[in-house]
C-alpha positions as CSV (number, residue, x, y, z in Angstrom):
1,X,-16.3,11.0,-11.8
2,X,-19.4,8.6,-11.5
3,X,-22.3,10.5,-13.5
4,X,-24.8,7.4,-13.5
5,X,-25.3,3.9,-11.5
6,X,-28.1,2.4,-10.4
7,X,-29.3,-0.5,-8.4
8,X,-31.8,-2.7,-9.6
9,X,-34.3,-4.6,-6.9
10,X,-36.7,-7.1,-8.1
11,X,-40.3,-6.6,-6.9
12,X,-41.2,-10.4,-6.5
13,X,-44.3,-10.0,-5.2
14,X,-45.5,-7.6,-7.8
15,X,-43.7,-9.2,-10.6
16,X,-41.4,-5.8,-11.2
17,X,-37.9,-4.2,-11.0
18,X,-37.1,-1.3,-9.3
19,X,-34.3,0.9,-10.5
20,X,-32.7,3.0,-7.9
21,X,-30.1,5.5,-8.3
22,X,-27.3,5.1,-6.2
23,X,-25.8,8.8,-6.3
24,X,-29.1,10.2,-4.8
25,X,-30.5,7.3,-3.1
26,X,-33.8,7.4,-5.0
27,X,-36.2,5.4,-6.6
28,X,-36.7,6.8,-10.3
29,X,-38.5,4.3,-12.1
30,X,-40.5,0.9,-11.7
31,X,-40.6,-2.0,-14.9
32,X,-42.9,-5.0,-14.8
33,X,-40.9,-7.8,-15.8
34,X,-43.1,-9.8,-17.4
35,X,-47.1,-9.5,-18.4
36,X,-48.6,-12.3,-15.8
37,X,-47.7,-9.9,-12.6
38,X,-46.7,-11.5,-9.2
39,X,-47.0,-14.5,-11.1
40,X,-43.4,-13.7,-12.6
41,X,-41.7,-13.7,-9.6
42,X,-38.5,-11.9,-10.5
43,X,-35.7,-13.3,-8.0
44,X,-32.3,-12.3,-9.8
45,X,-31.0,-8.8,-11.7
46,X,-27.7,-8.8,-13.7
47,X,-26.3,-5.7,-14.9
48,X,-24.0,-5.2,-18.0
49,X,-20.4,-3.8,-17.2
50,X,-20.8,-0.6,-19.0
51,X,-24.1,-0.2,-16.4
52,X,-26.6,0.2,-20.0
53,X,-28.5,-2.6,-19.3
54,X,-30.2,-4.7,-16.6
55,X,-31.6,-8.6,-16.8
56,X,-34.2,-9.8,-14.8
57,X,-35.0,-13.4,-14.7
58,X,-38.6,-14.9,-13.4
59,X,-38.5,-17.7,-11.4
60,X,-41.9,-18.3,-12.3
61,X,-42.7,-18.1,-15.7
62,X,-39.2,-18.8,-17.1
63,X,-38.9,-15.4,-18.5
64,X,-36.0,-13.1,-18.6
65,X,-36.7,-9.0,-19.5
66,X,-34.2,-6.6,-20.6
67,X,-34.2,-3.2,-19.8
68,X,-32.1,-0.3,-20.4
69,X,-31.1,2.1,-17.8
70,X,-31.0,5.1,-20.5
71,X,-33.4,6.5,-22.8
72,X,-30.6,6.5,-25.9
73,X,-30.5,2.7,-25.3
74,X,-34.6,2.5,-25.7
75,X,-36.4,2.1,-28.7
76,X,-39.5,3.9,-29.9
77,X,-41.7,1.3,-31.0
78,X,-45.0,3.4,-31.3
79,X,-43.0,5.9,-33.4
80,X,-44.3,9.5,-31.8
81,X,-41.0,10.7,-31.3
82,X,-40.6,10.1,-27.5
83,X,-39.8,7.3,-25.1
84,X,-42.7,6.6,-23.2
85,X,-41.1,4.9,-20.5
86,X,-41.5,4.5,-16.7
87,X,-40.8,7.9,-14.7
88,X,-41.3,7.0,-10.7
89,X,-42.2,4.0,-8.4
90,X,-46.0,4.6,-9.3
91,X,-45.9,4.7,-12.6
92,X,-46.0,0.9,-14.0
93,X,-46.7,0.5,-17.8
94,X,-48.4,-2.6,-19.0
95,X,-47.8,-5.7,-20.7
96,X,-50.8,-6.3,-23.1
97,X,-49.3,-9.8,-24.1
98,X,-46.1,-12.4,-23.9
99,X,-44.4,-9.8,-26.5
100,X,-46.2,-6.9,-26.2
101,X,-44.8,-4.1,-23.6
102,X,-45.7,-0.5,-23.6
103,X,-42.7,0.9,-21.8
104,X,-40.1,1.5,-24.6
105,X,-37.3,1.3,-21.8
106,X,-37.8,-2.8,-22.0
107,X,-35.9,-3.7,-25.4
108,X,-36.3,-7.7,-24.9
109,X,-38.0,-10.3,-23.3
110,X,-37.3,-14.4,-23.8
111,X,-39.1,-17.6,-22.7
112,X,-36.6,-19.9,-21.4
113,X,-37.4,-23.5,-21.6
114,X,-37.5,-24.2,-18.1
115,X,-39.7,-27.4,-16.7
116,X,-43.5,-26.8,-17.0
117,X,-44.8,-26.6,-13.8
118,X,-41.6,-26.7,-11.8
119,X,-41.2,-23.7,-9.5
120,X,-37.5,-24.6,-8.5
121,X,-36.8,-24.9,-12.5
122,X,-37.5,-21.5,-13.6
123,X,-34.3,-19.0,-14.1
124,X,-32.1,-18.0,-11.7
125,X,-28.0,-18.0,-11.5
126,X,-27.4,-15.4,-14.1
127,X,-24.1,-13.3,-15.3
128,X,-23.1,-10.9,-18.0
129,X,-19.7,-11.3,-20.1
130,X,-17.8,-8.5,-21.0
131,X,-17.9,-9.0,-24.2
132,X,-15.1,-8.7,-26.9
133,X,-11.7,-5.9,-26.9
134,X,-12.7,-3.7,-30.0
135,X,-9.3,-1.8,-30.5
136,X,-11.1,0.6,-33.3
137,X,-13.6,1.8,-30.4
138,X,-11.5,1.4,-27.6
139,X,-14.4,-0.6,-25.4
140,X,-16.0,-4.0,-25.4
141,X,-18.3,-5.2,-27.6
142,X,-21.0,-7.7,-28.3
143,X,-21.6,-8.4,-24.7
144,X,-23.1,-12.2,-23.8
145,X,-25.6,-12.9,-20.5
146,X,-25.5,-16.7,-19.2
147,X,-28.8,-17.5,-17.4
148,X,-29.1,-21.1,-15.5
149,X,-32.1,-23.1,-15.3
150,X,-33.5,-26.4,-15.1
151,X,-35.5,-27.7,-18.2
152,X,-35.9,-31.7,-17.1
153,X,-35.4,-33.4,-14.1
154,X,-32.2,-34.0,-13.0
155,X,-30.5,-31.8,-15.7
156,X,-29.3,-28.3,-16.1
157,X,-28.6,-25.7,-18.4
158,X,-26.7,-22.4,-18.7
159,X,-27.5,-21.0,-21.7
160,X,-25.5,-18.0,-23.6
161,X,-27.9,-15.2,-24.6
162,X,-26.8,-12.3,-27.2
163,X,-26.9,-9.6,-24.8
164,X,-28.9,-6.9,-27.1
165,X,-31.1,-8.9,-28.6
166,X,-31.6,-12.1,-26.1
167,X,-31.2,-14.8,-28.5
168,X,-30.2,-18.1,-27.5
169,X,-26.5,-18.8,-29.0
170,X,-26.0,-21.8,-27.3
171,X,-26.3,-23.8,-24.2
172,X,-23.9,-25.9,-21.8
173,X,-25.6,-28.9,-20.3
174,X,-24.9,-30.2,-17.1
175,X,-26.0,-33.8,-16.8
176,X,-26.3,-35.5,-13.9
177,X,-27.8,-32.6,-11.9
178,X,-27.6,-34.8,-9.0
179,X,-25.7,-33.2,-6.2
180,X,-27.8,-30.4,-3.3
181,X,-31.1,-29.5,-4.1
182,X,-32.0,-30.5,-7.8
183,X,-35.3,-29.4,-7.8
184,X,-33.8,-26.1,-8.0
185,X,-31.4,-25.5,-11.5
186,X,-28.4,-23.2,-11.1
187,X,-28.9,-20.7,-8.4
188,X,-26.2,-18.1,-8.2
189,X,-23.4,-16.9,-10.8
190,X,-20.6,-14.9,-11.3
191,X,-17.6,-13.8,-13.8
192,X,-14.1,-14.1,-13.1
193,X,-11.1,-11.9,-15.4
194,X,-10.7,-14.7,-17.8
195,X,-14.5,-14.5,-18.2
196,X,-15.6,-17.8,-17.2
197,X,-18.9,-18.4,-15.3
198,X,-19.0,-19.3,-12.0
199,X,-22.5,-20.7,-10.3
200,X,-23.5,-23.2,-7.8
201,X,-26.3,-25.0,-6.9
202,X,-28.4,-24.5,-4.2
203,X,-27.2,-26.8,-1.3
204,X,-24.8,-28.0,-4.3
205,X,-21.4,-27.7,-6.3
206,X,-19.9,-24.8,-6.9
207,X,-19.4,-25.0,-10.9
208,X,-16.7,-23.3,-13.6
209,X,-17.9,-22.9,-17.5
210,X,-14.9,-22.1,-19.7
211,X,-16.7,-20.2,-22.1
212,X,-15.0,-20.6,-25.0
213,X,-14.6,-24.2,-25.1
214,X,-18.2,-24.8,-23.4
215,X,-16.8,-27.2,-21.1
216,X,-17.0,-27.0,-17.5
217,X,-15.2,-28.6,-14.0
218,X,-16.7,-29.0,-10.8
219,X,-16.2,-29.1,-7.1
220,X,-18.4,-30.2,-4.4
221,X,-18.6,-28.3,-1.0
222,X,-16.9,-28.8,2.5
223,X,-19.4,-31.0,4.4
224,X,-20.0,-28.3,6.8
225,X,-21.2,-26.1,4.4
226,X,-24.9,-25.8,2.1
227,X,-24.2,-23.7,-0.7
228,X,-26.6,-20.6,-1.6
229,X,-25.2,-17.2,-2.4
230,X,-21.9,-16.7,-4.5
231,X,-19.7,-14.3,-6.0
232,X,-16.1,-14.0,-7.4
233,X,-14.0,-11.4,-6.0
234,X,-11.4,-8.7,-8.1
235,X,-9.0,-12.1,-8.0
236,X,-10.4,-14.5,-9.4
237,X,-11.6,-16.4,-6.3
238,X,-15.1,-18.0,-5.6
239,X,-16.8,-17.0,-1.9
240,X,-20.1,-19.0,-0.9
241,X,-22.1,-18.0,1.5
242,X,-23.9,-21.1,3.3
243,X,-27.4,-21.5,4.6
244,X,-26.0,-22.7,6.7
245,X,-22.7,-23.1,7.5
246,X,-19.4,-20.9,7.2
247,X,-18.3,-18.7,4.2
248,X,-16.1,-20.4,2.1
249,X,-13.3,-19.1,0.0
250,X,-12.6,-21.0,-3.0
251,X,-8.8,-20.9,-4.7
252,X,-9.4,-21.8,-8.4
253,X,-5.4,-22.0,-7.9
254,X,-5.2,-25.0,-5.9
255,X,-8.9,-25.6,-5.7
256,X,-9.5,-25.5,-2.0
257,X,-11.7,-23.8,0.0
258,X,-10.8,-22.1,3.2
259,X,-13.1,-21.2,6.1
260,X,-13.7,-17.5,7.1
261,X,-13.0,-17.7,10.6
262,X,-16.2,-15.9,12.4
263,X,-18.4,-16.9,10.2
264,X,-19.1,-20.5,11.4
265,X,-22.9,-21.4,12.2
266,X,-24.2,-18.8,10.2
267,X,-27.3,-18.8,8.0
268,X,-26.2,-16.1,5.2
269,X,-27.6,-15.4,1.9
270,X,-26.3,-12.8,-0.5
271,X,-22.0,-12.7,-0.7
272,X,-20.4,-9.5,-2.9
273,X,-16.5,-8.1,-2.6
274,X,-15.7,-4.8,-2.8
275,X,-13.0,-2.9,-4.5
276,X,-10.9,-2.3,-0.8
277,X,-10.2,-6.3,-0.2
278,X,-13.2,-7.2,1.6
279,X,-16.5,-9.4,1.7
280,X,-19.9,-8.7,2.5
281,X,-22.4,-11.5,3.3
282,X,-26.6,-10.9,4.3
283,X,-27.0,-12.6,7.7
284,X,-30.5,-14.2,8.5
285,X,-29.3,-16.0,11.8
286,X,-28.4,-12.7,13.2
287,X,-30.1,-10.0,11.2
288,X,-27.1,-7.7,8.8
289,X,-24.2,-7.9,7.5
290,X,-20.7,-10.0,7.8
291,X,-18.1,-7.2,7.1
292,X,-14.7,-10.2,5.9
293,X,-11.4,-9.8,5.2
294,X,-10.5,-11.4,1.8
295,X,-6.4,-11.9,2.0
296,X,-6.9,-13.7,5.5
297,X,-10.7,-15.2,5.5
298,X,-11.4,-14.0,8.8
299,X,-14.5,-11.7,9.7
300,X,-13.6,-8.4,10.9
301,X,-16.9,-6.9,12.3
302,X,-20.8,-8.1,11.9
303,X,-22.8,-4.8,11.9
304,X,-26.6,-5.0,12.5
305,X,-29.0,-3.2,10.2
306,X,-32.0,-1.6,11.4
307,X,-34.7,-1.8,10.4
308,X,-33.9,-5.1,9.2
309,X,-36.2,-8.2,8.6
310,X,-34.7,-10.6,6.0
311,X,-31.4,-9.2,4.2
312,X,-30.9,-10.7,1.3
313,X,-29.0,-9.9,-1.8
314,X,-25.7,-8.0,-1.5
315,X,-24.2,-5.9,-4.4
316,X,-21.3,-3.4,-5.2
317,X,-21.4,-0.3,-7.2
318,X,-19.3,1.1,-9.9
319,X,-18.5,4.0,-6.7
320,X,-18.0,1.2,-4.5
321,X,-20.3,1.0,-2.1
322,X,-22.1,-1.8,-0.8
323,X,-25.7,-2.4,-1.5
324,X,-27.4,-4.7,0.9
325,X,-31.0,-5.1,-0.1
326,X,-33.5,-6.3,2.8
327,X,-36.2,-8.7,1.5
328,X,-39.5,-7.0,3.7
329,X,-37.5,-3.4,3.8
330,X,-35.8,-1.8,1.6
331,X,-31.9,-0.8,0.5
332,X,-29.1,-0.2,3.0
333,X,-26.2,1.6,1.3
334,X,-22.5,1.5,3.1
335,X,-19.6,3.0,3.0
336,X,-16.5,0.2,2.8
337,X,-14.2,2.5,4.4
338,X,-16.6,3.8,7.1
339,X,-19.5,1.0,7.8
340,X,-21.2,3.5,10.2
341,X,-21.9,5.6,7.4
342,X,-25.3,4.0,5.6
343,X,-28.7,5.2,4.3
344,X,-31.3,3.3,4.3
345,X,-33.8,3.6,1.2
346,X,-37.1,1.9,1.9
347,X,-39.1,0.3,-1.1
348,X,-42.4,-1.0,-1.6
349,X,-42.9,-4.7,-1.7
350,X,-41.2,-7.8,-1.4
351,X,-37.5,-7.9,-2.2
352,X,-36.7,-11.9,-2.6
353,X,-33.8,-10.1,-5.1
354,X,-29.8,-11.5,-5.9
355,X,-27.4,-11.4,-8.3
356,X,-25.1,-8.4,-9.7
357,X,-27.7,-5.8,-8.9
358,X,-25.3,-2.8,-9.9
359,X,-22.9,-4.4,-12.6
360,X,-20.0,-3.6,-10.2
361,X,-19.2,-7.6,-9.8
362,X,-18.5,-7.3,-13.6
363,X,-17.1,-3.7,-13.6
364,X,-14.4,-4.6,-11.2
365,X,-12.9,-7.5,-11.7
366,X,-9.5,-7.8,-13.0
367,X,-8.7,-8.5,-16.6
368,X,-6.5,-11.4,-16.8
């Protein structure tokens, strides 16, 4: 039985991170995510696979801010004996400088070296490893989180950060950034069960780092498609979602990528699988969600949301429902096995928020 999950929805326009529980369907806490505000502009949340920790990345500063979903996994740096740390939406604690945070749920924040001055630059495509098989303690260890960003023109990076203390251990360049949108560095990523990292680039390639040899292959995409969101599904396979163009299925197999039939036209954003064989991709053109079948690539149902202005990112929990987050609204949570059967959450602010908002990408994927 699921005792804890939460979503985590960046607050871009406030330059903070909401974290949601997804048992209850309630806002519990609010963390700024960096000390310059809106400024920040948080785009992208990654959560660990054991759920203990959430990354936030700012598009805007080049910052990325850890924070830990439970009180044992905070630190009390003013030493009084408590953790003075965020208890609802309203209750924001300050940043008094670039390393100086008052809530004691927050146990890192780094300065990526992102181009100076170069919106499209600043961190975005981000995933957590699981980490390393400890046999003693039965679980995985010394977890890893690869951020992308740009730091020059026409070059990328997707550097390996320690995941509890958010050092940099080292860094895979990709050189010629030449293909889709280059102002923009890596935009989306994903892990597959050999843990390699999968991202693409916005209107680009979709891109494969073998993490332990730091080397990485790449393929560029149908010429029907623009590449934006991206996951990788319980099989190993890559989905893009395309603004615009089809969904795309990608078999690392015999590298090619097969259309979802249904889908074709669309302008969709956020992608995520589930754990009962399906897709879910955030529709702009037509305002929900694209409910896909991932054996046959063909879309089974589009469901409207309402209210519903810009959805966004999509994300599965560790329970296994879908999470569609709406960029002017709020959070719709549904039910795989019965789409009719949502809540809606709304939340304050501006949601411009993607990435593996739960940890369930991570959490269920199969080990290879």
């Amino acid at each position: 039985m699921v005792e804890k999950s939460y979503l985590w929805v960046a607050n871009t326009d406030q330059g903070s991170i909401s974290k949601v529980n997804t048992l209850t369907v309630v806002e519990e806490a609010r963390y700024r995510s960096g000390p310059s505000g809106g400024t920040e502009s948080p785009s992208r949340t990654a959560v660990s696979a054991d759920g203990r920790f959430v990354v936030v990345s700012n598009r805007g500063t080049g910052r990325s801010t850890m924070i830990a979903a439970n009180e044992a996994d905070c630190v009390d740096k003013n030493g009084n004996n408590t953790i003075d740390t965020s208890t609802s939406p309203a209750d924001l604690r300050n940043w008094n400088g670039p390393d100086d945070w008052e809530d004691e749920c927050i146990v890192w924040s780094t300065l990526l070296p992102s181009q100076p001055g170069e919106f499209g630059a600043g961190p975005r495509g981000m995933t957590w490893t699981l980490g390393t098989w400890d046999y003693d303690q039965c679980k995985f260890v010394d977890p890893k989180v690869w951020i992308g960003y740009r730091p020059a023109t026409n070059v990328a990076h997707m550097a390996r950060l320690d995941g509890l203390t958010g050092v940099v251990e080292d860094t895979v360049e990709i050189n010629p950034w030449n293909i889709g949108q280059v102002s923009w560095g890596p935009y989306g990523a994903a892990l597959d069960g050999q843990q390699n990292v999968w991202f693409t680039g916005l209107r680009g390639a979709l891109y494969k780092i073998d993490t332990q040899a730091l080397t990485y292959q790449f393929w560029t995409a149908p010429g029907d498609s623009q590449f934006y969101g991206m996951t990788v599904d319980p099989e190993g396979r890559a989905w893009t979602a395309a603004n615009c163009g089809p969904v795309y299925r990608f078999d690392p197999q015999n590298e090619t990528f097969a259309p979802v039939t249904g889908t074709e036209g669309g302008c969709w954003r956020g992608i995520g699988a589930d754990t009962m064989g399906q897709v879910w991709a955030a529709s702009n053109g037509q305002c929900g969600v694209s409910q896909i079948d991932r054996e046959t690539a063909t879309q089974i149902q589009f469901h409207t949301l309402d209210p519903c202005s810009t959805p966004v990112g999509v994300s599965v929990d560790i329970e296994g429902y879908v999470w569609i987050v709406d960029q002017g609204q709020g959070a719709w949570k549904i039910d795989p096995a019965d789409p009719n059967n949502k809540q809606f959450l709304p939340i304050a602010n501006n949601h411009y928020t993607y990435s593996d908002m739960t940890g369930g990408q991570v959490a269920n994927i199969i080990i290879q």
